[in-house]
KEZA-790578 format. One record per residue (C-alpha): x, y, z. Coordinates in steps of 0.25 Angstrom, whole numbers, plus 2048, in hexadecimal, padded with zeros to 3 digits. Layout:
KEZA-790578
@xx=X	yy=Y	zz=Z .
...
***
This chain:
KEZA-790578
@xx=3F3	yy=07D	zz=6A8 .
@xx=3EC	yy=08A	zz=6A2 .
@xx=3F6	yy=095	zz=6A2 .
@xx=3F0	yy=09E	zz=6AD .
@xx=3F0	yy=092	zz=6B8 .
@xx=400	yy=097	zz=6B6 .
@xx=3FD	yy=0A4	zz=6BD .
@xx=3F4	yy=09E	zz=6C5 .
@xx=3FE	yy=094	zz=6CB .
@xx=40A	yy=09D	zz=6CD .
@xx=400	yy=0A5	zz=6D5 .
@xx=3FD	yy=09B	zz=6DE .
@xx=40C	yy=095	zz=6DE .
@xx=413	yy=0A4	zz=6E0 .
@xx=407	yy=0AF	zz=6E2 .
@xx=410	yy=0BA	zz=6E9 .
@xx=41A	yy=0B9	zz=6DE .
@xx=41D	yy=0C2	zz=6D4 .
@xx=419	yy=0BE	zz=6C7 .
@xx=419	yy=0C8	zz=6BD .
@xx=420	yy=0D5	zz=6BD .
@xx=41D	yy=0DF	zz=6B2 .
@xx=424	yy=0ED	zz=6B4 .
@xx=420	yy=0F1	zz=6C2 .
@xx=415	yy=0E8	zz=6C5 .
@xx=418	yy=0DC	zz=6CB .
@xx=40D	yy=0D1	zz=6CD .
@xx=40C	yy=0C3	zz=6D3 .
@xx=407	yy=0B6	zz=6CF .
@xx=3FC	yy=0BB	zz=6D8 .
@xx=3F7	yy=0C7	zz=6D4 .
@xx=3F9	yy=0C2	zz=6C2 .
@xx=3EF	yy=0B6	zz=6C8 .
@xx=3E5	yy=0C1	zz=6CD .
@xx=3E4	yy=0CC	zz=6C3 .
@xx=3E4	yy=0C1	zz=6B9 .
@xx=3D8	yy=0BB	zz=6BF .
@xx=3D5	yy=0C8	zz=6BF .
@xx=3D6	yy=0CE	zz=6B1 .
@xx=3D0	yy=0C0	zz=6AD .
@xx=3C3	yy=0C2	zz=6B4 .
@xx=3C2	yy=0CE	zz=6AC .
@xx=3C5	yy=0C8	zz=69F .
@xx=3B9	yy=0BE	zz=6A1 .
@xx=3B0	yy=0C8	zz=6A6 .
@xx=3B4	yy=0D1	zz=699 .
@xx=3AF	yy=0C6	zz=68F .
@xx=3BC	yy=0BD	zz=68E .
@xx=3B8	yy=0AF	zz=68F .
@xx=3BF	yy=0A1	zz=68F .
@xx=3C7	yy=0A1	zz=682 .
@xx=3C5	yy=0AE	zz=67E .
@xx=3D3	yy=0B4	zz=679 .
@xx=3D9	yy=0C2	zz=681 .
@xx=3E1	yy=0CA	zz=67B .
@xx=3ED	yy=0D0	zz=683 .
@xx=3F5	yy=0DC	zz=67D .
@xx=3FF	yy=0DF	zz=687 .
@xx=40A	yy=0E4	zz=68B .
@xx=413	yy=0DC	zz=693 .
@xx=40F	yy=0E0	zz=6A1 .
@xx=408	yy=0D8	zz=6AC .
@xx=3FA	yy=0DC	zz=6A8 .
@xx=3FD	yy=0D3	zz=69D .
@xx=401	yy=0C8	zz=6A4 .
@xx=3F4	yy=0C8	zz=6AE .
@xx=3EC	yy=0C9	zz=69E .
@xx=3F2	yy=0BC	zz=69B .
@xx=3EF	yy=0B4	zz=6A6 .
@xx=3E0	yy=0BB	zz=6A8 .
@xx=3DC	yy=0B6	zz=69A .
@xx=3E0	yy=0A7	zz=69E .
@xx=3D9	yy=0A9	zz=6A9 .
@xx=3CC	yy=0AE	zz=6A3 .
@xx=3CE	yy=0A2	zz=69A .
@xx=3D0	yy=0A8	zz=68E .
@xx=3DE	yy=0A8	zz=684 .
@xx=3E9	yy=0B3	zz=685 .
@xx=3EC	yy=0BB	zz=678 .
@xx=3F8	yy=0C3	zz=67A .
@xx=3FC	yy=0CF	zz=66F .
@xx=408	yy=0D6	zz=66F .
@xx=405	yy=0E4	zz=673 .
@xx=40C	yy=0EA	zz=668 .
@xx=3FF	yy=0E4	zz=65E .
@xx=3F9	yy=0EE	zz=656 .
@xx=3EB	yy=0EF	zz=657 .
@xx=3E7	yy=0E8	zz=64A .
@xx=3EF	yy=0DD	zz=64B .
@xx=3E9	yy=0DB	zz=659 .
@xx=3DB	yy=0DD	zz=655 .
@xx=3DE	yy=0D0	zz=64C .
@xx=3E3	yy=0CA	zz=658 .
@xx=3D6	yy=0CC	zz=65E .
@xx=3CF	yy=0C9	zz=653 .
@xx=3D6	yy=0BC	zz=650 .
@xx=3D4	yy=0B8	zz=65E .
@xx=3C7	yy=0BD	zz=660 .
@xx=3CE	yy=0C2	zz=66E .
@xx=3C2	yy=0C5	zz=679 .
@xx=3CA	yy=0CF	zz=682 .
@xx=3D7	yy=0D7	zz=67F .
@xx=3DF	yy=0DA	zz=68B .
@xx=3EA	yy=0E6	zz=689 .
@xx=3EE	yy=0F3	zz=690 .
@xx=3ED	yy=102	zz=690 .
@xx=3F7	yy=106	zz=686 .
@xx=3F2	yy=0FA	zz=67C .
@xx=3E4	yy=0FF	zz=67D .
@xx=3E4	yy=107	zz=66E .
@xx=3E7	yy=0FB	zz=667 .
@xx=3E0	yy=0EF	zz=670 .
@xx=3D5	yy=0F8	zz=66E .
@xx=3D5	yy=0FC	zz=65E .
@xx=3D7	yy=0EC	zz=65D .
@xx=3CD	yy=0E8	zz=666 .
@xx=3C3	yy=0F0	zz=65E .
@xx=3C5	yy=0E8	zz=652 .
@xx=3C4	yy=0DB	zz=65A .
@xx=3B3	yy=0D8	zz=65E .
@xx=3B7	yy=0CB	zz=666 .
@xx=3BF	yy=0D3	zz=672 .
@xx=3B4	yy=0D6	zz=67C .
@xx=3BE	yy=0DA	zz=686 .
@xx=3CA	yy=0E5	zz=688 .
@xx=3D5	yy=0E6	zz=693 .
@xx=3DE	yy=0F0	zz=695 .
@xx=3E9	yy=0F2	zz=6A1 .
@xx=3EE	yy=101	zz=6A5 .
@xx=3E1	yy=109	zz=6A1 .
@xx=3E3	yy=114	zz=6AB .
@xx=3D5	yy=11A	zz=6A9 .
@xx=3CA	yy=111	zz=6A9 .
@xx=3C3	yy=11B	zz=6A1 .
@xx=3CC	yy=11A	zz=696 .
@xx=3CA	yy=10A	zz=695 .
@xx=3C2	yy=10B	zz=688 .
@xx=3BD	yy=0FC	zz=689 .
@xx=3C8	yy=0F6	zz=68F .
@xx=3C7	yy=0F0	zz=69F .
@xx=3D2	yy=0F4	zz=6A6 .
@xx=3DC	yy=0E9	zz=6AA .
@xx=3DE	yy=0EF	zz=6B7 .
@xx=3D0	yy=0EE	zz=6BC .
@xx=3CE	yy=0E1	zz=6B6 .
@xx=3D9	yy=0DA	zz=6C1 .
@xx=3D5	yy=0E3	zz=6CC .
@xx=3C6	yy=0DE	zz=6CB .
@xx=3C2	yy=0D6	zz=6D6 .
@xx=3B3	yy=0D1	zz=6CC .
@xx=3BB	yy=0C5	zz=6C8 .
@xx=3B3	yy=0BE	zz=6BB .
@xx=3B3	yy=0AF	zz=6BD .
@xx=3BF	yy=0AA	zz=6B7 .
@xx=3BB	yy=09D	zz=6AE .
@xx=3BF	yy=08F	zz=6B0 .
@xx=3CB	yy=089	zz=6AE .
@xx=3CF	yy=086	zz=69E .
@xx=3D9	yy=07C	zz=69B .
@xx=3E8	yy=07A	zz=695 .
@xx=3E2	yy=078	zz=688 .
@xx=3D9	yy=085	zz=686 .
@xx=3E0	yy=091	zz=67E .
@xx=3E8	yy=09B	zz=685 .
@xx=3EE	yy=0A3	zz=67D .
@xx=3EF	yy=0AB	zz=66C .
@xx=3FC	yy=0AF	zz=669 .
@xx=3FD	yy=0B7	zz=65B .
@xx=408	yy=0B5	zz=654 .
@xx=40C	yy=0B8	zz=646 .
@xx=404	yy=0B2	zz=63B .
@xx=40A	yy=0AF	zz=62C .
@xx=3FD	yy=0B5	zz=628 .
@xx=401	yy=0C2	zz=62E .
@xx=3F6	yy=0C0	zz=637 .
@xx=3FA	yy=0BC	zz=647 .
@xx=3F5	yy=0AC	zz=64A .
@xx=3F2	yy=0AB	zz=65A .
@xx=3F9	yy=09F	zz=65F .
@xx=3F0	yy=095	zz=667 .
@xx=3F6	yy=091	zz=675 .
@xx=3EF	yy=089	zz=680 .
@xx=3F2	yy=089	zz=68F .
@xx=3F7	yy=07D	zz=68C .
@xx=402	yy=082	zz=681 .
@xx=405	yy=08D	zz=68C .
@xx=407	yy=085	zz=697 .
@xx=40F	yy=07C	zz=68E .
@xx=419	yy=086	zz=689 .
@xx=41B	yy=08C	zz=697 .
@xx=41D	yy=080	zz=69F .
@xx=427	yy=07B	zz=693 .
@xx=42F	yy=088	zz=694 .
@xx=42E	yy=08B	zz=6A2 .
@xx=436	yy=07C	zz=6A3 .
@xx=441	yy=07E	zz=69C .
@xx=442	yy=08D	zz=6A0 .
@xx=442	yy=087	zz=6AF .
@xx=439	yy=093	zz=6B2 .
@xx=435	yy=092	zz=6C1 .
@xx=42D	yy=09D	zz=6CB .
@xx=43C	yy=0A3	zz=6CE .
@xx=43D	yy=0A7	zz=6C1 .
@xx=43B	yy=0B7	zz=6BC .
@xx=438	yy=0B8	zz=6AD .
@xx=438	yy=0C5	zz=6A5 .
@xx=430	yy=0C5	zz=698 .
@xx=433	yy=0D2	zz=690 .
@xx=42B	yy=0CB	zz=685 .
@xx=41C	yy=0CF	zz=682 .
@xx=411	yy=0C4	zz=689 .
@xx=40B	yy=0C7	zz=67A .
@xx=418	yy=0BC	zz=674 .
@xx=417	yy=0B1	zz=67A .
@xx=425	yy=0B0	zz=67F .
@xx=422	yy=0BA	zz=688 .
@xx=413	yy=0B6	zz=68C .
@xx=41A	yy=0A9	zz=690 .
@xx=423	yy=0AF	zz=69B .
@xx=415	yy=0B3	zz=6A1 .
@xx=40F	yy=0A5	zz=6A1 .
@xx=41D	yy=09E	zz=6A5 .
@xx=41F	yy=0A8	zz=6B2 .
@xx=411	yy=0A3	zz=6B6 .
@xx=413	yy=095	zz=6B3 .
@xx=41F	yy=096	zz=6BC .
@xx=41C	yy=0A1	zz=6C6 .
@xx=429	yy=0A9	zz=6C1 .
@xx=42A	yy=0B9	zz=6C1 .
@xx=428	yy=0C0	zz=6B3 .
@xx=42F	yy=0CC	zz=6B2 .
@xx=424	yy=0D2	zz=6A6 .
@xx=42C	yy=0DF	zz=69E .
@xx=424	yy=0E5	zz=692 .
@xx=430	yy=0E2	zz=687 .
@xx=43F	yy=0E1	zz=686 .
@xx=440	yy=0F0	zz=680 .
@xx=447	yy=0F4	zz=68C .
@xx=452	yy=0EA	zz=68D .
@xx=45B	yy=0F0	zz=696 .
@xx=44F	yy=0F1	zz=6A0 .
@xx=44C	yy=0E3	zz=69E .
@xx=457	yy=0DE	zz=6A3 .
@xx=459	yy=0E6	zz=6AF .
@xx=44B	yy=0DF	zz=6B2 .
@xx=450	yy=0D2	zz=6B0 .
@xx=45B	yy=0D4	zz=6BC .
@xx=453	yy=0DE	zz=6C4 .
@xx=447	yy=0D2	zz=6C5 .
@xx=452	yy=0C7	zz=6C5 .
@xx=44B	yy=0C2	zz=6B8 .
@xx=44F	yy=0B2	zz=6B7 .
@xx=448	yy=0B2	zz=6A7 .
@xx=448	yy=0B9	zz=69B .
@xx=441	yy=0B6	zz=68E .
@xx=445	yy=0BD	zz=682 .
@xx=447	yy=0BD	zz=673 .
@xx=452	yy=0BE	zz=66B .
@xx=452	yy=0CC	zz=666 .
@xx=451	yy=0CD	zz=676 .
@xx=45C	yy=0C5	zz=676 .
@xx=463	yy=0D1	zz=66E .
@xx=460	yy=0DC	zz=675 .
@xx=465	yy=0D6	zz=683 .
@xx=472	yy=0D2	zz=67B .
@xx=475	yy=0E1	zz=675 .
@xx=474	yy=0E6	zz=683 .
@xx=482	yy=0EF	zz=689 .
@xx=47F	yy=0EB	zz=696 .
@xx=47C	yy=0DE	zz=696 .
@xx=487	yy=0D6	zz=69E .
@xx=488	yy=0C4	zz=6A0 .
@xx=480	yy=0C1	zz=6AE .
@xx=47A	yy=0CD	zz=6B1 .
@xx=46B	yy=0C6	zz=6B2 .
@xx=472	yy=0BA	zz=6BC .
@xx=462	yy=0B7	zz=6C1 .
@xx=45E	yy=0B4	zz=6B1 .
@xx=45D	yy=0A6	zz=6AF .
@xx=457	yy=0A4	zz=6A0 .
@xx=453	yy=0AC	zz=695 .
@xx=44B	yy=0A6	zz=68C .
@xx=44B	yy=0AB	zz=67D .
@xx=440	yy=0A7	zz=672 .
@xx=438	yy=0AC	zz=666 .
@xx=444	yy=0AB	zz=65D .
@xx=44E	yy=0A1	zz=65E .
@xx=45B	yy=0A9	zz=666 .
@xx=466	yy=0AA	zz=65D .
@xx=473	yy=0A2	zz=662 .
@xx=47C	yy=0AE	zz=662 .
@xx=472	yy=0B6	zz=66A .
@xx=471	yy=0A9	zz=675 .
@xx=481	yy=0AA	zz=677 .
@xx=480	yy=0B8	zz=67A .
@xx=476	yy=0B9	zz=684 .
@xx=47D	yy=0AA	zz=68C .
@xx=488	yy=0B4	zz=68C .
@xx=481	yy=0BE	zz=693 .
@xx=477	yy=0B7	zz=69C .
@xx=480	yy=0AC	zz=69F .
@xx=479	yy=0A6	zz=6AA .
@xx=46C	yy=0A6	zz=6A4 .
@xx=466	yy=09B	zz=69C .
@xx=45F	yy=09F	zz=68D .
@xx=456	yy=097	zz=687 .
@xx=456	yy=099	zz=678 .
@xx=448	yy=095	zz=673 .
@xx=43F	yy=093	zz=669 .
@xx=42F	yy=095	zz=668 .
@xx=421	yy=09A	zz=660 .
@xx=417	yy=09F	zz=664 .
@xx=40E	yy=092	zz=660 .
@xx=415	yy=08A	zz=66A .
@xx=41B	yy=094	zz=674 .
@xx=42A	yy=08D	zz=674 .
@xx=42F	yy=083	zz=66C .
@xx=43C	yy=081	zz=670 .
@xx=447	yy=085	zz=67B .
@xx=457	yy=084	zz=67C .
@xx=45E	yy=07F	zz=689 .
@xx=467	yy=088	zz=68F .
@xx=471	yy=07C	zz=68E .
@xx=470	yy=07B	zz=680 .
@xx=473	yy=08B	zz=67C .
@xx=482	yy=088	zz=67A .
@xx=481	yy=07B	zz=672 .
@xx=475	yy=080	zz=668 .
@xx=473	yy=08E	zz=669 .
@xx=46C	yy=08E	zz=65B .
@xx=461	yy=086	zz=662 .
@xx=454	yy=08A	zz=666 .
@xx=454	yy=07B	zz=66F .
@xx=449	yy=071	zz=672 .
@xx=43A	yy=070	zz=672 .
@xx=435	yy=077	zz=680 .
@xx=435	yy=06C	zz=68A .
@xx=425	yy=062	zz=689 .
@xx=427	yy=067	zz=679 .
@xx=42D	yy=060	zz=66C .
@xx=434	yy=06A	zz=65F .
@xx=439	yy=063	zz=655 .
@xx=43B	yy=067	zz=646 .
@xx=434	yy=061	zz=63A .
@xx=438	yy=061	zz=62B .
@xx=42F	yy=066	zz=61F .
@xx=427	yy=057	zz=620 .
@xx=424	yy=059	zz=62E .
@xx=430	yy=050	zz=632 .
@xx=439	yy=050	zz=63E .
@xx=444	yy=055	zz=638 .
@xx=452	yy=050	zz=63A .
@xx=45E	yy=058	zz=643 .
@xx=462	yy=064	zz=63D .
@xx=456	yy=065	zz=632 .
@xx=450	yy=071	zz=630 .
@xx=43F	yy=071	zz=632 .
@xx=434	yy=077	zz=638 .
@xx=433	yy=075	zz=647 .
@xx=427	yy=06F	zz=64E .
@xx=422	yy=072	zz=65B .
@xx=419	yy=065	zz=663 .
@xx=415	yy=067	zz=673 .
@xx=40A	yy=06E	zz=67C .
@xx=40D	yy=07C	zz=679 .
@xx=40B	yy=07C	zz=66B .
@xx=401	yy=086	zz=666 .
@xx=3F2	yy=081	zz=663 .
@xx=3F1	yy=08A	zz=655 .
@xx=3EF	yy=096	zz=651 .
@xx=3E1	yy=09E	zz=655 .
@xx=3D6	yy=099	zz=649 .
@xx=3E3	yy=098	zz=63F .
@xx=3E2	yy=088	zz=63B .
@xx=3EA	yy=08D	zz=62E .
@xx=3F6	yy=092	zz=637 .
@xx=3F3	yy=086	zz=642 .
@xx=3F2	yy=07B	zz=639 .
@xx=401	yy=07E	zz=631 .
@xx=408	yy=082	zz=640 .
@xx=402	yy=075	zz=647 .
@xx=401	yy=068	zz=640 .
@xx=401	yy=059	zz=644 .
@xx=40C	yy=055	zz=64B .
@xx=414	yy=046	zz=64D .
@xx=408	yy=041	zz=655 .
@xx=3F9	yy=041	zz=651 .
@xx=3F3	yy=049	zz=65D .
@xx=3FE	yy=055	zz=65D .
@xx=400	yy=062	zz=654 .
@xx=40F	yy=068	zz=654 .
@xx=413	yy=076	zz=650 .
@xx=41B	yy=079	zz=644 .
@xx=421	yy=085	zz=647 .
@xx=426	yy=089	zz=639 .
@xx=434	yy=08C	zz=640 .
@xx=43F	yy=084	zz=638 .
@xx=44A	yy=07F	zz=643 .
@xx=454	yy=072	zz=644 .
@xx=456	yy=06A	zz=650 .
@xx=467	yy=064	zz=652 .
@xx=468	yy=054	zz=655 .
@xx=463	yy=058	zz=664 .
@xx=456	yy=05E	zz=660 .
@xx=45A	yy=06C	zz=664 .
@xx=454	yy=076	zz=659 .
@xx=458	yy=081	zz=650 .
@xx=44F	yy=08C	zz=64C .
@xx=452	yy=08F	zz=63E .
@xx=446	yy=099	zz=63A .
@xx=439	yy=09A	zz=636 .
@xx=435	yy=092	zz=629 .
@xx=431	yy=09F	zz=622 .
@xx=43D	yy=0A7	zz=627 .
@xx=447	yy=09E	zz=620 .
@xx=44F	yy=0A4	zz=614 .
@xx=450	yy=09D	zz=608 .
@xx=45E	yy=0A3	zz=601 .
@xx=468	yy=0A0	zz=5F7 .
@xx=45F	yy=093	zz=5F8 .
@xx=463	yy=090	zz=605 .
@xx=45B	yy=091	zz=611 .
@xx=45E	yy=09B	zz=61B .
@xx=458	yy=09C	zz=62A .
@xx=457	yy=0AB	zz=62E .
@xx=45A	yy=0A5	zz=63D .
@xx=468	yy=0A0	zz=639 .
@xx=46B	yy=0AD	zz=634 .
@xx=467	yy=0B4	zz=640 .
@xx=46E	yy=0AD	zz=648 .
@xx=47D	yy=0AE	zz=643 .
@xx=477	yy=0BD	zz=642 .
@xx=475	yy=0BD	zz=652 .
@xx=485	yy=0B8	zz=653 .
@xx=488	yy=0C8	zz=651 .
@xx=487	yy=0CE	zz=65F .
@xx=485	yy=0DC	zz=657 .
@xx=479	yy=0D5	zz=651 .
@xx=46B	yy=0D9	zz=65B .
@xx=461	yy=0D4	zz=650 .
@xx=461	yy=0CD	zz=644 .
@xx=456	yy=0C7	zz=63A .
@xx=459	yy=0BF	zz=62D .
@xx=450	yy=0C2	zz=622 .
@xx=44F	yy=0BE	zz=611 .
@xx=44F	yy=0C8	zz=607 .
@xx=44B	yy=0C5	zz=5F8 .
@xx=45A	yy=0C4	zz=5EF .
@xx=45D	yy=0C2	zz=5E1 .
@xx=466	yy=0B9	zz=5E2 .
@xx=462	yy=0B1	zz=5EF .
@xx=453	yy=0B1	zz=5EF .
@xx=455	yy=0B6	zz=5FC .
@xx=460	yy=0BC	zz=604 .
@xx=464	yy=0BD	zz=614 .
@xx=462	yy=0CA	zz=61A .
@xx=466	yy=0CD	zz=627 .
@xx=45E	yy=0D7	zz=62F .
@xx=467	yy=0DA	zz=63D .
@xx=466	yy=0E5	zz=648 .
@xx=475	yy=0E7	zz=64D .
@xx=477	yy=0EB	zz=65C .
@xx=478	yy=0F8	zz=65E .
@xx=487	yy=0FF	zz=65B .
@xx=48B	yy=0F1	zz=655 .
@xx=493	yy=0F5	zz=648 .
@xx=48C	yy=0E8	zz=63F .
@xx=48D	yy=0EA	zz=630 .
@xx=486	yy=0E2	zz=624 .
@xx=495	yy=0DC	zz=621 .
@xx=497	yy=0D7	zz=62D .
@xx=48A	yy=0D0	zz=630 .
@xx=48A	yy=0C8	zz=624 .
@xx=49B	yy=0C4	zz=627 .
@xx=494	yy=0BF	zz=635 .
@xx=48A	yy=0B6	zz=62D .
@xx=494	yy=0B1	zz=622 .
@xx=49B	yy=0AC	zz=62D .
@xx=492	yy=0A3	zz=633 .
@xx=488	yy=0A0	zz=62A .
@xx=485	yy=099	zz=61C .
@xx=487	yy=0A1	zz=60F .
@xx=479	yy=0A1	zz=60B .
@xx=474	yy=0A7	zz=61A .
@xx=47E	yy=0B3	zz=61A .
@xx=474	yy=0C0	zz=619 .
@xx=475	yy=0C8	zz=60C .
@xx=471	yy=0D6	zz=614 .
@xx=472	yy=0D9	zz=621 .
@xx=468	yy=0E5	zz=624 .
@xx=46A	yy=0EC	zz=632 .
@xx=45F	yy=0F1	zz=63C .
@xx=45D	yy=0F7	zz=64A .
@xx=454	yy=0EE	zz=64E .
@xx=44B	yy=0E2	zz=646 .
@xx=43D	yy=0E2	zz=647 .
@xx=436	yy=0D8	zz=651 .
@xx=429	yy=0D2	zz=655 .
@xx=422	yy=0D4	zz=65E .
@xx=428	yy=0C9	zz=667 .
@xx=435	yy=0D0	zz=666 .
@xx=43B	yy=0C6	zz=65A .
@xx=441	yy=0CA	zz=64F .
@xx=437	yy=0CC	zz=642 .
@xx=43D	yy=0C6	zz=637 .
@xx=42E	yy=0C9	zz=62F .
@xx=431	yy=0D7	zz=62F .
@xx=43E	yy=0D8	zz=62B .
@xx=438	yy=0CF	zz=621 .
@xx=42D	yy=0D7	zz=61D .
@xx=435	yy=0E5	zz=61D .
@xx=441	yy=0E1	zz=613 .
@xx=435	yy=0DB	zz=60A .
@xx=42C	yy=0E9	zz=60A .
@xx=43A	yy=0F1	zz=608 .
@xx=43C	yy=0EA	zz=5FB .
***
């Protein structure tokens, strides 16, 4: 099933309903089916053809949400930007992608424009909330375009197989690499998440993540795959207004991330079962620190979290039943359900319980490469244990216990080699996050004469908490090896994060290495 017969389902199964609401707008299933066709027919008669790859650099909001499903209609593959891109780095986008139409809004306009203008393959411009036509400058207006009537013929339809969507993420290069999904890896991903998430058409999701990650874009296709409500907010910078959302639209999920996950935590007014109608919140894009889980089952006791693990390159990789939090909090669980994850050693061999190796990801949802990168594609997929299969290497290093459960234990290039001894940045964190006073934390190496390289801990206390070096590093002799206790502790306000809300470990990284 291609990605937009989701839409097109739920508004045949539950037209009337509310599907989507984005500050004061409230659409149905209905109404997203129609201005969807809508924009679509536009997009076609603009000069976007089958395959062709659209741009959206957005904002969360529900004109987003109709861009998304218009371009599958239209048969051509979603790019979605964060809309906090500068212009260069978007012009590359377009560039890379050879993007035909970029779809954005009024306030976006300056730098969609300047990038558009370095890019000859768009032939096509959209822009939601242009008050004057006059003022356009190039752009249709998204406005007019779904209250047209002059609907283009929309083309046939594609199937599972064809190319929905570029996601760019971070390259080693320093240049982004736009990650290959199918309709078929969509509706994989979805359908195996929605499973073990037990989402159904009573369920009201808010997403306060940007529909440019693809944690948050996920919320949108899963609400239509089920026919849930999606309660859409533009960022969690607000979090007291986030949560009186979550009760005043008797939210039933919540997807965040840990440095989320903190912020709720740090909150005076927060008090155990005061959001009795939420029934799971699901964290990803970094593995949830154990202590962290404790806390919020303390104050949301009746609500399930699923502590999970994922890339970009295969959407999800693994998930934690509710059942299991007690037993292994440290774990990030189980391949998603129709999948398999298992860890390899350095030959490429299973490796035994409790060895450390990369982990490997086989099933439907994994990525089909990187956009004309076959350097890139070639070291991430490789043959797998049968002859018609490639398997993702992932490049995370993890463990799995005797009952297959896995450990993330960090990145292969983020481990810390001192004293001679091998250090996960991960493990540190963690007996870090066991501090209630701790909000943030981020373990780094810094060059040392004696060690080769010494631990430093970067933390961000919570506010009024009267931490000191001395007693952060007596809390991490007490619970972990010798040759793991950080040498410095450095404190901050706040650390840097990416723009998907996770901590940056590079630019922690690259500051401490320009200052010396």
């Amino acid at each position: 099933m291609r990605v937009e017969q989701f839409l097109r389902n739920s508004a045949k199964r539950f037209g009337d309903k509310t599907a989507l609401v984005a500050g004061s707008v409230r659409l149905t299933y209905r109404e997203i089916d129609a201005a969807s066709d809508r924009l679509a027919s536009a997009l076609i008669a603009g000069g976007a053809a089958r395959g062709d790859r659209v741009v959206i650099f957005m904002d969360n909001s529900w004109e987003a949400v109709v861009a998304l499903f218009a371009v599958f209609k239209a048969g051509a593959v979603i790019c979605p930007v964060n809309p906090s891109t500068k212009a260069d780095k978007l012009a590359y986008i377009l560039n890379n992608c050879r993007a035909a139409a970029i779809v954005t809004q009024a306030r976006l306009m300056p730098v969609a424009g300047k990038a558009a203008a370095a890019a000859p393959s768009v032939v096509m411009k959209v822009a939601a909330g242009i008050a004057d036509p006059d003022t356009a400058g190039g752009y249709a207006r998204f406005e007019d375009a779904i209250a047209s009537q002059a609907l283009a013929a929309l083309p046939g339809p594609g199937i599972e197989i064809d190319l929905a969507m570029l996601i760019y993420t971070s390259g080693s290069t320093g240049f982004p690499k736009g990650v290959m999904m199918t309709h078929q890896n969509i509706g994989a991903a979805a359908r195996s998440i929605t499973n073990y998430l037990e989402n159904t058409a009573d369920d009201v999701i808010l997403n306060v993540l940007p529909i440019s990650f693809d944690y948050g874009l996920y919320q949108v296709f899963m609400a239509a795959l089920t026919g849930a409500t999606l309660v859409l907010e533009k960022s969690f910078a607000f979090p007291h207004a986030v949560l009186q959302k979550l009760a005043a639209d008797n939210v039933t999920g919540f997807p965040i991330v840990p440095t989320m996950a903190a912020m709720i935590l740090q909150m005076k007014d927060m008090a155990p079962g005061m959001l009795p109608r939420l029934r799971y919140i699901s964290s990803t894009a970094a593995a949830l620190p154990p202590a962290v889980i404790a806390r919020l089952g303390a104050l949301f006791p009746a609500t399930h979290i699923y502590s999970m693990y994922g890339l970009t390159e295969c959407k999800r990789c693994t998930w934690l039943p509710p059942s299991e939090l007690e037993n292994r909090p440290g774990s990030v669980g189980i391949a998603i359900p129709g999948t398999e994850a298992y860890v390899v050693d350095e030959r490429g061999r299973r490796a035994a319980p409790g060895t450390t190796g990369e982990l490997v990801i086989r099933g439907a949802h994994v990525m089909k490469g990187y956009w004309e990168n076959p350097e890139a594609t070639a070291k991430a997929l490789r043959p797998g244990s049968y002859p018609w299969e490639q398997v993702l290497h992932t490049g995370d290093l993890f463990r799995a216990d005797e009952d297959g459960f896995l450990y993330f234990v960090g990145r292969k290039d983020d481990i810390i080699k001192s004293r001679g001894e091998k250090v996960s940045p991960k493990e540190v964190e963690n007996v870090l996050y066991q501090l209630p006073d701790i909000r943030e934390a981020a373990v780094v190496a810094v060059p040392d004469p004696v060690l080769g390289m010494a631990i430093k801990a970067i933390v961000a206390p919570v506010p009024g908490a009267e931490l000191t070096e001395k007693s952060v590093l007596r809390h991490c002799a007490r619970h972990l090896e010798d040759f793991m206790v950080p040498k410095v502790v450095e404190f901050r306000t706040e650390l840097p994060k990416s723009e998907n809300g996770k901590i940056n470990r590079r630019l922690l990284e690259d500051a401490l290495e320009a200052a010396q």
